[in-house]
DOROKOL-619875 format. One record per residue (C-alpha): chain; x, y, z. Coordinates in pm, whole numbers, plus 50000, padded with zeros to 5 digits. Each point is the difference from the previous one (the first is absolute). Example, Ala and Ser with C-alpha at 12.3 -4.5 7.8 and 13.67 -1.06 7.14 Angstrom:
<atoms>
+------+-------+-------+-------+
: unit :    c1 :    c2 :    c3 :
+------+-------+-------+-------+
:    A : 51230 : 49550 : 50780 :
:    A : 50137 : 50344 : 49934 :
+------+-------+-------+-------+
</atoms>
This chain:
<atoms>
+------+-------+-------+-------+
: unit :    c1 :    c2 :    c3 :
+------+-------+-------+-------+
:    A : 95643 : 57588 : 82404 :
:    A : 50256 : 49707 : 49839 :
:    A : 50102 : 49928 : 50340 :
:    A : 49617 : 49998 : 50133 :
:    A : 49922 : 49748 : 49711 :
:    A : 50325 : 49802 : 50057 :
:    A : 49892 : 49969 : 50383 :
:    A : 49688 : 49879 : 49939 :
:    A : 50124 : 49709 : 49708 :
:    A : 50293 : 49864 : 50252 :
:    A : 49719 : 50002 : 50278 :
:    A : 49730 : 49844 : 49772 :
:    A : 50231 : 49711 : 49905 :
:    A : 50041 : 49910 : 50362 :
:    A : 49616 : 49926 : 49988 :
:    A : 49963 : 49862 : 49661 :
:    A : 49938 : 49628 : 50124 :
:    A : 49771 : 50125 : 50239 :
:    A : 49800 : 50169 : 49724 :
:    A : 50044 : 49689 : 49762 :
:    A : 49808 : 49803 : 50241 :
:    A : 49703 : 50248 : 49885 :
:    A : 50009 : 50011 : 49667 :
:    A : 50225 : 49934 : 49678 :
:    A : 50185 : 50280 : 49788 :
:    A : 49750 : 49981 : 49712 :
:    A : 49769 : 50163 : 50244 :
:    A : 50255 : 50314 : 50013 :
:    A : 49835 : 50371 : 49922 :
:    A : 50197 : 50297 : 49857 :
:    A : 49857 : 50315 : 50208 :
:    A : 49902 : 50160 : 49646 :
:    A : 49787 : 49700 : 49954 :
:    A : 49823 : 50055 : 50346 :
:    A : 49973 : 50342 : 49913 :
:    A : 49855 : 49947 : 49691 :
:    A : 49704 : 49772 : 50175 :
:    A : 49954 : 50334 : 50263 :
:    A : 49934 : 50225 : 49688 :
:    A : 49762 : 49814 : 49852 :
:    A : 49814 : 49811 : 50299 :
:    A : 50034 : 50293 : 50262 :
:    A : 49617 : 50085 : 50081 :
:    A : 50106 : 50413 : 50059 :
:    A : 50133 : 50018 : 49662 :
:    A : 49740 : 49828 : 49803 :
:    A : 49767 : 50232 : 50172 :
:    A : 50197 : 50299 : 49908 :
:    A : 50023 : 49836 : 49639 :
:    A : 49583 : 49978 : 50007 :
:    A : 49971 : 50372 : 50127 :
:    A : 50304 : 50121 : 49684 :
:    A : 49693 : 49832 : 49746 :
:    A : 49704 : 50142 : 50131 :
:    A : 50172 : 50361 : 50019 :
:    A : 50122 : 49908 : 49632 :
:    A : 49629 : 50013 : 49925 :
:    A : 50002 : 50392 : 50085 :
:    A : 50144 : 50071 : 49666 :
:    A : 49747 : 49848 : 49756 :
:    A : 49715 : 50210 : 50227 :
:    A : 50210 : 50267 : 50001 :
:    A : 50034 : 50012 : 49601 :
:    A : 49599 : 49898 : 49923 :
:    A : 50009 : 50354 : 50072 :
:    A : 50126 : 50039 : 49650 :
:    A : 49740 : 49788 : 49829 :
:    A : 49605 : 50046 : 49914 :
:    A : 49755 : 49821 : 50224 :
:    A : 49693 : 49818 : 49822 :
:    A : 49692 : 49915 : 50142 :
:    A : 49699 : 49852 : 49863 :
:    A : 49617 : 49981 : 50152 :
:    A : 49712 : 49753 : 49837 :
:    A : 49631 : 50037 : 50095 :
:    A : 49764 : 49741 : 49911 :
:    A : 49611 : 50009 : 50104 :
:    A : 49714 : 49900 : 49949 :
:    A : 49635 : 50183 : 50079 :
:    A : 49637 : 49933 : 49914 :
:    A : 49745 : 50293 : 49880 :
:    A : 49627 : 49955 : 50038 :
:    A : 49768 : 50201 : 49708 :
:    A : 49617 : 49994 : 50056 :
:    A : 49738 : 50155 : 49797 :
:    A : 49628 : 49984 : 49913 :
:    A : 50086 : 49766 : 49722 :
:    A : 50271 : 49813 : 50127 :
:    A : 50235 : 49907 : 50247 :
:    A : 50371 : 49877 : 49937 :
:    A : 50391 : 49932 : 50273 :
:    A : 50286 : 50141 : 49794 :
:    A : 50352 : 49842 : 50137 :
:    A : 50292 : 50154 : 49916 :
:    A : 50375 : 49918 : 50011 :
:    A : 50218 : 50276 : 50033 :
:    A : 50366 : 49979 : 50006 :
:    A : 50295 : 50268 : 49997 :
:    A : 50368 : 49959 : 50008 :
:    A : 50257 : 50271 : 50070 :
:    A : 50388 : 50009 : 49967 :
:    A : 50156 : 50299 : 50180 :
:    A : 50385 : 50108 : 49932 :
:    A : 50198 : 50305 : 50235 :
:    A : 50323 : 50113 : 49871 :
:    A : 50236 : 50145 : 50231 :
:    A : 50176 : 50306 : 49875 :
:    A : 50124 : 50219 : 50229 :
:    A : 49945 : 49932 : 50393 :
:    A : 50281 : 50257 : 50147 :
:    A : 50319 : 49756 : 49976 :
:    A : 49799 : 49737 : 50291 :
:    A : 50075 : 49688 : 49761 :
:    A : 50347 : 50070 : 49875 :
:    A : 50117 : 50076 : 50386 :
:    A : 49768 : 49703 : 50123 :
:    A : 50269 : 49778 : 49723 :
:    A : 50273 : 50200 : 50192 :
:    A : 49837 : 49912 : 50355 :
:    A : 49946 : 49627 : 49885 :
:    A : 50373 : 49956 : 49828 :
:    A : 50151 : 50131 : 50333 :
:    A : 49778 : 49830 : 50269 :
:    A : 50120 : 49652 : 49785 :
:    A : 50382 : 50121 : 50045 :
:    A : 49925 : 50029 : 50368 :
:    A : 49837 : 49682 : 50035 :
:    A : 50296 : 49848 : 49779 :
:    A : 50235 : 50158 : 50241 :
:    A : 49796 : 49866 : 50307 :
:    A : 50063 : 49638 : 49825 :
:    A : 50333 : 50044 : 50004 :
:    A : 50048 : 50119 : 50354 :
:    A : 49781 : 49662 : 50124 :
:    A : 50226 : 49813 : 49755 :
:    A : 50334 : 50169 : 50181 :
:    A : 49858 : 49954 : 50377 :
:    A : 49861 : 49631 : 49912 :
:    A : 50397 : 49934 : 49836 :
:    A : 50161 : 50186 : 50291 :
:    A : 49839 : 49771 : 50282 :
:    A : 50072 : 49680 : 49824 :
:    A : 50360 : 50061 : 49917 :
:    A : 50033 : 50086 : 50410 :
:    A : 49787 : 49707 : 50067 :
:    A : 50223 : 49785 : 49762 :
:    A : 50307 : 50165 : 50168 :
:    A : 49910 : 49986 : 50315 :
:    A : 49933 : 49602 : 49992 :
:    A : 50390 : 49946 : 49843 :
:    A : 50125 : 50229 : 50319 :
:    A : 49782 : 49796 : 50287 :
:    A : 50123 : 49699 : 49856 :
:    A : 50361 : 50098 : 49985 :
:    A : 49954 : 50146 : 50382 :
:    A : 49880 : 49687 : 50088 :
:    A : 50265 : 49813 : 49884 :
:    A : 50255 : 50217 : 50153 :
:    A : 49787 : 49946 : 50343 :
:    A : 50008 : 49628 : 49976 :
:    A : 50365 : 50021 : 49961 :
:    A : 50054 : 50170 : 50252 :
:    A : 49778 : 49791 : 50210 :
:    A : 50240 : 49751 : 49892 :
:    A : 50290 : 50165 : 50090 :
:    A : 49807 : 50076 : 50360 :
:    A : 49922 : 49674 : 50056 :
:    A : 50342 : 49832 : 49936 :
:    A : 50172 : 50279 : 50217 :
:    A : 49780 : 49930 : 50282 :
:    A : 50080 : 49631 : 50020 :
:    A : 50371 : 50053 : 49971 :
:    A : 49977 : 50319 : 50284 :
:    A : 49785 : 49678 : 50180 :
:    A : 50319 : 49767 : 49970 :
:    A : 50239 : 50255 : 50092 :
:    A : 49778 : 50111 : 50320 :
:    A : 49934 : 49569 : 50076 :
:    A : 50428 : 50001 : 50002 :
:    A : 50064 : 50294 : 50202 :
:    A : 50124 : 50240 : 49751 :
:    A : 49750 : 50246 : 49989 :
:    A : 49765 : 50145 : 50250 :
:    A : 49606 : 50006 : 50049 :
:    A : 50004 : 50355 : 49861 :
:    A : 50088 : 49892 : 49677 :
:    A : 49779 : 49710 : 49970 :
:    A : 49714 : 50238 : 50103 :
:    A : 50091 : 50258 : 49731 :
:    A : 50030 : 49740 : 49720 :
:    A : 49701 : 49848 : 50131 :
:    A : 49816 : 50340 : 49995 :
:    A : 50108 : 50069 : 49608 :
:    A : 49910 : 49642 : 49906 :
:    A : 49674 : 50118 : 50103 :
:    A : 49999 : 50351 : 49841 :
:    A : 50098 : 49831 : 49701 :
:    A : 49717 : 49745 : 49989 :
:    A : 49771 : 50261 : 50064 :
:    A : 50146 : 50208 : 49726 :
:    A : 49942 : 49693 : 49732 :
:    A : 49619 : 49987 : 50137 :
:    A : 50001 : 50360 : 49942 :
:    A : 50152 : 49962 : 49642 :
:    A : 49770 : 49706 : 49916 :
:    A : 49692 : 50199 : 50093 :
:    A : 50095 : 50304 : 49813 :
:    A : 50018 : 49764 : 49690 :
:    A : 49671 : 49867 : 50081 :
:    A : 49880 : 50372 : 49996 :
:    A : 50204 : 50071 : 49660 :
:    A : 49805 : 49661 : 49879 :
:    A : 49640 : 50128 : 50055 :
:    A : 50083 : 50320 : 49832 :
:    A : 50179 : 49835 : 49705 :
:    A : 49616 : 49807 : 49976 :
:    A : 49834 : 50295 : 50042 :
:    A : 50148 : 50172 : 49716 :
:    A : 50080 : 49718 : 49732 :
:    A : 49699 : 49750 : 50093 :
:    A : 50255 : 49731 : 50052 :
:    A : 50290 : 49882 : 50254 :
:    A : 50344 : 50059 : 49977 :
:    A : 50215 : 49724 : 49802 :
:    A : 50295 : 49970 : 49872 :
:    A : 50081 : 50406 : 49967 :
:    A : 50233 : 50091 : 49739 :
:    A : 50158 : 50381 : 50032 :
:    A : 49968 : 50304 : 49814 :
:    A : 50228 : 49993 : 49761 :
:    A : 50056 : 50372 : 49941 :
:    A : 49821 : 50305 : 50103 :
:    A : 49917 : 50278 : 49792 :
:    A : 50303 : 50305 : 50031 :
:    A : 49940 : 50353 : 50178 :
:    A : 50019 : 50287 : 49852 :
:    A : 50349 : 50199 : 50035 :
:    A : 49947 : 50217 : 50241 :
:    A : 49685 : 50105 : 50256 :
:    A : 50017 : 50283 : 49758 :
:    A : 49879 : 49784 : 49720 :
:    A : 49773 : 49782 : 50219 :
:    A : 49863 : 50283 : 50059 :
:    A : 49846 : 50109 : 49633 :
:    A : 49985 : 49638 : 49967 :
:    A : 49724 : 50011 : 50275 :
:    A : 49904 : 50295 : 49830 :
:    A : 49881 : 49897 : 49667 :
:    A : 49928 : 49614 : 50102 :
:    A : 49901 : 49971 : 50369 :
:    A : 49669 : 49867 : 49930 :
:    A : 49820 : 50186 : 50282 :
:    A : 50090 : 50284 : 49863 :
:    A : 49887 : 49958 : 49670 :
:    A : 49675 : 49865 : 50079 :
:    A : 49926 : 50322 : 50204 :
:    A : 50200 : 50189 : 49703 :
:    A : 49684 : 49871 : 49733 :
:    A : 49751 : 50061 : 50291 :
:    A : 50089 : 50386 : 50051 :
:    A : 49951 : 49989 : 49577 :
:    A : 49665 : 49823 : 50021 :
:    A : 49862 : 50250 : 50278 :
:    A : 50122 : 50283 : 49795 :
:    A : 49792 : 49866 : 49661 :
:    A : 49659 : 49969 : 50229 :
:    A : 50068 : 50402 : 50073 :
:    A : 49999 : 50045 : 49618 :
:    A : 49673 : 49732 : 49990 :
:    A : 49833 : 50238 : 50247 :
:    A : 50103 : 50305 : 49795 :
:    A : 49831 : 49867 : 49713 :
:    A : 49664 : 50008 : 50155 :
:    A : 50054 : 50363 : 49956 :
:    A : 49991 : 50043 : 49628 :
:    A : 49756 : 49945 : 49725 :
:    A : 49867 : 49680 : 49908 :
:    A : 49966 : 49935 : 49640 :
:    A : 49887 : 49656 : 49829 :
:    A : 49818 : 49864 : 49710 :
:    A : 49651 : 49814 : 50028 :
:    A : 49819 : 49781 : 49765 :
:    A : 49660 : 49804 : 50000 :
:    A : 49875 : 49821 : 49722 :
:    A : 49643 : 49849 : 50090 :
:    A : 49746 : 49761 : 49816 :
:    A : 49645 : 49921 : 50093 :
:    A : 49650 : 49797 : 49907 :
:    A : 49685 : 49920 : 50052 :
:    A : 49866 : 49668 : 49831 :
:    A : 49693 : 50087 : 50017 :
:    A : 50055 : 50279 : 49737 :
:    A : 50268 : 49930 : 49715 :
:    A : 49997 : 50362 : 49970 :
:    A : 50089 : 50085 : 50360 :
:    A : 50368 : 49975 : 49933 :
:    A : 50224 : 50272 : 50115 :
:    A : 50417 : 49989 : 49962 :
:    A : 50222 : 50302 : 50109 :
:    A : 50350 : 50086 : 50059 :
:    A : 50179 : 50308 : 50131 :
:    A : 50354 : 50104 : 50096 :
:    A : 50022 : 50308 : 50213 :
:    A : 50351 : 50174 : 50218 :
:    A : 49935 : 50086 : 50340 :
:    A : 50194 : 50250 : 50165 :
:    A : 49958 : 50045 : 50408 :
:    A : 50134 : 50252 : 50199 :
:    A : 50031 : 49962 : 50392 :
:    A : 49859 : 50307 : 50168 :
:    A : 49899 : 49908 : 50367 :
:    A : 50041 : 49667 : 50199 :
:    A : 50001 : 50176 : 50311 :
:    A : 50379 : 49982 : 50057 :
:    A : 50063 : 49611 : 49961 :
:    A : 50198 : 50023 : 49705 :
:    A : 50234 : 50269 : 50132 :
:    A : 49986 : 49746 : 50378 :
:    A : 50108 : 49733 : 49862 :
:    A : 50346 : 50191 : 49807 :
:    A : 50111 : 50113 : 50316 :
:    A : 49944 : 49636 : 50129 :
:    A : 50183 : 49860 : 49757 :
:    A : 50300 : 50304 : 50089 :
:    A : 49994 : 49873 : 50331 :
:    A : 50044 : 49625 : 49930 :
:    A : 50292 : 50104 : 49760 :
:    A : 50160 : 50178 : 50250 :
:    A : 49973 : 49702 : 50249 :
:    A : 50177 : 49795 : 49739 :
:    A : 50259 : 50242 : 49959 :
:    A : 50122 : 50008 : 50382 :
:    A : 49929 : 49610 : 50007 :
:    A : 50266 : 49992 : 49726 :
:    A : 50238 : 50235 : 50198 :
:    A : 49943 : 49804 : 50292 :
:    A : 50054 : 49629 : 49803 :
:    A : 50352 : 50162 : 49857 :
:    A : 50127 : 50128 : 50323 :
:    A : 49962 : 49642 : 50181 :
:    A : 50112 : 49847 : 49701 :
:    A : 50312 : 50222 : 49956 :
:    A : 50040 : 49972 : 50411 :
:    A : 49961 : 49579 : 50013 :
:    A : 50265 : 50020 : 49692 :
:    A : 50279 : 50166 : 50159 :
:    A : 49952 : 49830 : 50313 :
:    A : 50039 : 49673 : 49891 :
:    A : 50324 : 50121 : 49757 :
:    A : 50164 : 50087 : 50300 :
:    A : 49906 : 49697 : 50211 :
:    A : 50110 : 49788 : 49695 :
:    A : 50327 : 50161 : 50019 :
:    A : 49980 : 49988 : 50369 :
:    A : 50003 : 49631 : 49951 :
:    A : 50240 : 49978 : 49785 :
:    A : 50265 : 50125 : 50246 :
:    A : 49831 : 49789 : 50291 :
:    A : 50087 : 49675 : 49777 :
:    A : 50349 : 50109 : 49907 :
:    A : 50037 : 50022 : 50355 :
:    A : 49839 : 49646 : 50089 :
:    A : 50212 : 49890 : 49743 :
:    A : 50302 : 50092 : 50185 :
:    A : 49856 : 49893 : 50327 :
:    A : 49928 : 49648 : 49831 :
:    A : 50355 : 49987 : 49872 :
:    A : 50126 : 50091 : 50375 :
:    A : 49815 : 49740 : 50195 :
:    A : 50088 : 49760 : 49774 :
:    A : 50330 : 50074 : 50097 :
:    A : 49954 : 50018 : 50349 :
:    A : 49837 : 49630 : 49982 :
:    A : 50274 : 49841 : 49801 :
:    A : 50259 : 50132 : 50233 :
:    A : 49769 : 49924 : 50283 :
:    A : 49976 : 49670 : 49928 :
:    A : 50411 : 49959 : 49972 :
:    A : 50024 : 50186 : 50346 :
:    A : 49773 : 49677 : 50116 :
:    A : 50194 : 49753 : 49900 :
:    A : 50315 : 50185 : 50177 :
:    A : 49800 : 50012 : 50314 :
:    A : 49993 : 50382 : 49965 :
:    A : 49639 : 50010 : 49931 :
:    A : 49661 : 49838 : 50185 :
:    A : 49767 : 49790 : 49794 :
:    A : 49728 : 50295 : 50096 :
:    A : 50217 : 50282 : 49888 :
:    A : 50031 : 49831 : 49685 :
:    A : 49608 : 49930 : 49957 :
:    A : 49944 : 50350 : 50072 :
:    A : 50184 : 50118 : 49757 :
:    A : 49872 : 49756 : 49759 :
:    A : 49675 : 50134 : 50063 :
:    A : 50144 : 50377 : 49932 :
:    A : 50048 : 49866 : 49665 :
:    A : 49666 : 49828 : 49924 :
:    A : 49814 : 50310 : 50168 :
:    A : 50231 : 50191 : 49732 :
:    A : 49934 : 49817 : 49681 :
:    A : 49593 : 50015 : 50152 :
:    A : 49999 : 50364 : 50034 :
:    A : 50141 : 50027 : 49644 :
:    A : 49679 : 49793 : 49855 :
:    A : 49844 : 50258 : 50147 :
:    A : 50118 : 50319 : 49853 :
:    A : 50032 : 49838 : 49681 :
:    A : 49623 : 49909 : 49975 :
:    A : 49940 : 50393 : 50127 :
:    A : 50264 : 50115 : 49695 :
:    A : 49734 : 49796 : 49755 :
:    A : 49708 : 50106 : 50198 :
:    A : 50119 : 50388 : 49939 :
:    A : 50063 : 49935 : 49656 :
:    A : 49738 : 49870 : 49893 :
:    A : 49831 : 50301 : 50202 :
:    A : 50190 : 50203 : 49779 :
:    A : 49855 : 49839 : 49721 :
:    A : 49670 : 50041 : 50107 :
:    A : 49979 : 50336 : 50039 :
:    A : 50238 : 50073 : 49680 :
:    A : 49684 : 49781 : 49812 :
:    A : 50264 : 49770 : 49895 :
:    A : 49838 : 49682 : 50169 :
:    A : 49800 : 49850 : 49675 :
:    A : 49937 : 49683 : 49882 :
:    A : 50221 : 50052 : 49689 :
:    A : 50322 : 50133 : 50213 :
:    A : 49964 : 49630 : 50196 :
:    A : 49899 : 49816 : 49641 :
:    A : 49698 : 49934 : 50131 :
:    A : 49692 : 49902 : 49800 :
:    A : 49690 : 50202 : 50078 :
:    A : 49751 : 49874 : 49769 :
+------+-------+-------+-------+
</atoms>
């Protein structure tokens, strides 16, 4: 990875004037600070955010079920009585008013409100979870989108040079061929990888442009002056240990972990429709008539009220084994989550280790053509050697030191894959501010 980072700092200062034309150094970003702005702009994550506070609101409904409910009913009216006789005639208006203030008391409901606080406590967890996963995904893709612009640019660099290199070959194969000392076959083939290694800079440059659009995508603004990572968070041991890692913080897995839980409390919240309902009721009640001062009447009266279910005609007992059934599909989601999971894990250990040897290897290879070219290049000047057999092997070498960008960049890439499904990508493992 030091050699991956060193690469791309020897490469980036052959384009610093380039990039200077652009913009000034005071307009430099840190990736954690780019990061940050993902967290706390990214449009998925305050959504997931908004969802975590309304499913917060489950637990205050879930505990009313703990507390009385009041209630209270006023009646005002007003009505007109005619009274005829052989004496007299007379309207009587009346105003009558009453006012009513109910209370209920839970007592005992079968266990439905202290498993509904159970349901509620672990559907939060799950949604908390859920957060966390958007929060690693959302991290993930910007840290490879980050990445990946440092490795097009240092590709394209390495292209243009040897472009460069092509170029210059070409027009010295061109004076050798214009002199005699070299035949049309060998102007043709240096003409032909001039050509492959224009095209191979237009390829480089549009990959870039690619790696640009996705970098916009993601952080809402173009690519500057990048700055790299400047350390990543460390594995575990062993796969062993990534393993319960995964395990216990593999946020997929817990989120479906609290789910299973949640399912299981609405069994028990079925259940409870079972058992005897028992709960306290009281109505105190005042009315009037101002037509009569006498025609006052006040009350109150507190009374328990027990119900027993008898018969609903088989809903109750319906909607347990519903309830079963949905825990159940929880439960072999969960199985299902942990074997992926546990699969994507080790496969990416041993590709990470994989790469590993593959760079050890390129290492060596680098170290060998650059051998080759240097004694190549003496071999020249002897006569020994044709200009094009020492551009070729020049090109060996570039093509080398390319193809070791490119299993470096996998080597983070797996890593931080690692890290993802380990749980270990998290704002506060890149000190990264998620307010």
């Amino acid at each position: 990875m030091k050699d991956f980072f060193e690469l791309f700092l020897k490469r980036a200062c052959l384009c610093l004037p380039f990039f200077a034309l652009f913009m000034s150094p005071a307009q430099a970003e840190t990736i954690e600070e780019i990061l940050s702005k993902v967290i706390q702009t990214n449009p998925e994550i305050l959504a997931a955010k908004a969802k975590l506070k309304a499913t917060e609101e489950l637990m205050m409904q879930a505990n009313a079920g703990y507390y009385p409910t009041i209630s209270g009913d006023i009646d005002v009216g007003k009505s007109y009585v005619d009274r005829e006789s052989a004496f007299f005639s007379a309207t009587e208006s009346k105003v009558p008013a009453s006012g009513t203030i109910n209370m209920i008391q839970p007592i005992y409901e079968g266990g439905k409100t202290r498993y509904s606080v159970r349901e509620a406590k672990n559907k939060i967890m799950a949604e908390k979870y859920s957060l966390h996963d958007k929060k690693q995904t959302i991290l993930f893709d910007a840290m490879v989108a980050y990445l990946q612009i440092l490795k097009k640019r240092a590709t394209l660099e390495m292209r243009k040079e040897s472009e460069i290199i092509a170029n210059k070959s070409f027009e010295a194969i061109n004076l050798e061929y214009k002199l005699g000392r070299v035949t049309s076959v060998e102007l043709l083939t240096a003409q032909a990888m001039q050509a492959k290694r224009k095209a191979s800079t237009i390829s480089a440059e549009t990959d870039l442009k690619s790696s640009n659009a996705t970098f916009v995508k993601i952080f809402g603004e173009s690519p500057s002056n990048l700055q790299l990572l400047k350390k990543l968070p460390k594995l575990p041991l062993n796969i062993k240990e990534a393993m319960a890692t995964a395990e216990k913080n593999n946020p997929r897995i817990m989120k479906e972990i609290y789910e299973q839980k949640a399912a299981e409390n609405a069994i028990s919240i079925a259940k409870s429709d079972l058992f005897p309902n028992l709960k306290l009721e009281g109505e105190l009640s005042k009315s009037r008539d101002k037509a009569s001062k006498a025609s006052k009447r006040e009350s109150a009266e507190i009374f328990a009220k027990l119900s027993i279910p008898l018969y609903e005609g088989g809903k109750t007992t319906s909607l347990i084994r519903e309830a079963k059934q949905n825990a159940n599909q929880k439960s072999i989601g969960l199985q299902k989550t942990r074997r992926e999971i546990l699969e994507q894990l080790i496969s990416h250990w041993e590709k990470l280790k994989s790469l590993k040897a593959e760079i050890h290897y390129n290492n060596l290879q680098i170290k060998a053509n650059a051998l080759s070219f240097e004694g190549a290049k003496k071999e020249n000047s002897l006569g020994i050697r044709s200009i094009l057999d020492v551009y070729k092997i020049e090109q060996d070498l570039i093509e080398s030191k390319i193809e070791k960008i490119e299993k470096e960049d996998e080597k983070i890439k797996e890593h931080l894959k690692i890290l993802l499904l380990t749980g270990q990508i998290t704002p506060k493992s890149f000190l990264v501010s998620s307010k």
